[in-house]
Backbone bond lengths (Angstrom), bond angles and torsions (degrees), N, CA, C in turn:
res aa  C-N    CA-C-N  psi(-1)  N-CA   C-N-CA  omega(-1)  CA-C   N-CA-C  phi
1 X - - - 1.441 - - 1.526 109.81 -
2 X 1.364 128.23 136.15 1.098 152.33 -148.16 1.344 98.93 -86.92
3 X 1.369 107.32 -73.27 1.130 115.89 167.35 1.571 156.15 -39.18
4 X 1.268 90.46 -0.30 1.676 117.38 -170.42 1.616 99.98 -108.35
5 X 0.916 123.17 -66.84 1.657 129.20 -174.86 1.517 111.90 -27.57
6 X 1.611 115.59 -61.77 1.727 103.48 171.39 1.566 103.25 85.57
7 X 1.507 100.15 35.69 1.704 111.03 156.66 1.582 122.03 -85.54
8 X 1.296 82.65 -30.65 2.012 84.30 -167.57 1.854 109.53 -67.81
9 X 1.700 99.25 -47.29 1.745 106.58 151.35 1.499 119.28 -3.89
10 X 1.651 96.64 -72.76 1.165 100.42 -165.98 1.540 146.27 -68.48
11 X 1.403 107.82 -22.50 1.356 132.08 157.40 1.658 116.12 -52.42
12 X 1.431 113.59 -63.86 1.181 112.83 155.77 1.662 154.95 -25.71
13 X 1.882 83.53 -40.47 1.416 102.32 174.47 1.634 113.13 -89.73
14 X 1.486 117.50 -35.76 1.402 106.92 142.69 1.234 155.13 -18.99
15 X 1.365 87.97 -81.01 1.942 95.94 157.19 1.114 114.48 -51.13
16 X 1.552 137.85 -40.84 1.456 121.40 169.96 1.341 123.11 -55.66
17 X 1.461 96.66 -56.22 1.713 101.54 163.21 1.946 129.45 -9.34
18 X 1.462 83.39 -71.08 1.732 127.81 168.56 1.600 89.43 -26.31
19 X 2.047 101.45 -91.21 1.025 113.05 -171.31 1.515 134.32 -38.26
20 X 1.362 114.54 -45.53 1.230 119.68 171.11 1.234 120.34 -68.35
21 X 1.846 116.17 -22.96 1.321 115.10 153.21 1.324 148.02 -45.53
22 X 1.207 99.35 -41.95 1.806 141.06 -164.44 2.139 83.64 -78.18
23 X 1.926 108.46 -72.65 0.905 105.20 -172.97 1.754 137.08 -45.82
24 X 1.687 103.08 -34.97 1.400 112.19 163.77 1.510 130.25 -54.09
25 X 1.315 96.96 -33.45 1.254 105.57 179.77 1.573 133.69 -87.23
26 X 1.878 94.92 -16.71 1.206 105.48 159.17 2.098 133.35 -70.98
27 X 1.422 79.38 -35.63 1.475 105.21 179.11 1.821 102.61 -80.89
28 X 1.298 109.78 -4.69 2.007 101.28 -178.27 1.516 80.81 -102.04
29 X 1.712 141.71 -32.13 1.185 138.08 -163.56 1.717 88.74 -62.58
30 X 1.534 117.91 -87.69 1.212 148.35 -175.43 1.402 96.91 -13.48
31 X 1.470 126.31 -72.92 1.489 132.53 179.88 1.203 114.23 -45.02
32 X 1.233 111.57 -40.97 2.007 112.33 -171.65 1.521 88.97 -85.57
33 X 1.427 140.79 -72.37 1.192 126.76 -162.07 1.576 130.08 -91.20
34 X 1.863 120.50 3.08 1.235 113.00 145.00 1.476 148.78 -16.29
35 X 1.373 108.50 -48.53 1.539 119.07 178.84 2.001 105.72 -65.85
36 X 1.485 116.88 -35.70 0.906 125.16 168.77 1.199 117.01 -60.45
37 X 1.091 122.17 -80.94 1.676 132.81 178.48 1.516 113.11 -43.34
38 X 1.408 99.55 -30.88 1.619 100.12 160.27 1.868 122.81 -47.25
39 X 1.331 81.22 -63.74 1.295 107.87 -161.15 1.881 104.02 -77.13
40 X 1.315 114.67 -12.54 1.634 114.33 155.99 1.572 116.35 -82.51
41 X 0.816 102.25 -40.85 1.697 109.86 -175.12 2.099 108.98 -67.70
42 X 1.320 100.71 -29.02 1.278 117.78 168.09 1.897 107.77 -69.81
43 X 1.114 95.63 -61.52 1.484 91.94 160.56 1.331 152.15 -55.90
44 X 1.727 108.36 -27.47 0.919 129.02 169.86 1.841 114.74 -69.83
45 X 1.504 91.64 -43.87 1.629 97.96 -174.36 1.820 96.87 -59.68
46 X 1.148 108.11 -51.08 1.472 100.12 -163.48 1.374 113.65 -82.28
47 X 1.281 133.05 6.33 1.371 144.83 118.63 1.591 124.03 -1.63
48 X 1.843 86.38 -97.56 1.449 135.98 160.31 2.353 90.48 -18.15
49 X 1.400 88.52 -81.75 1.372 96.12 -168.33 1.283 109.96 -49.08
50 X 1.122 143.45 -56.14 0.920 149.92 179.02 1.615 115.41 -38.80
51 X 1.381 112.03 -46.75 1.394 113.54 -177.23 1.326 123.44 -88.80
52 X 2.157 93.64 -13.58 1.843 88.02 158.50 1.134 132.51 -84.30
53 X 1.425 115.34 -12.71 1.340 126.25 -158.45 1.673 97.65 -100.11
54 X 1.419 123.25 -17.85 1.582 112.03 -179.67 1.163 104.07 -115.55
């Protein structure tokens, strides 16, 4: 019976694995380099403005 063994499970639980991997590491990126990306996107806008307004 196919159904008993509890292979297909396991693939599944992997990829989550993965995912929550992938996700930690996005969220340890985000924390360390936020203040940056802040502070480009701040720049960028006033860029932006700058080149519409002259």
């Amino acid at each position: 019976m196919r159904f008993l063994r509890g292979d297909d499970g396991q693939g599944l639980v992997e990829y989550a694995l993965v995912l929550v991997l992938v996700a930690v590491v996005v969220i340890a990126i985000l924390a360390l380099l936020g203040p940056s990306i802040s502070e480009w996107f701040s720049n960028a806008g006033a860029w932006f403005q700058q080149l519409l307004s002259g």
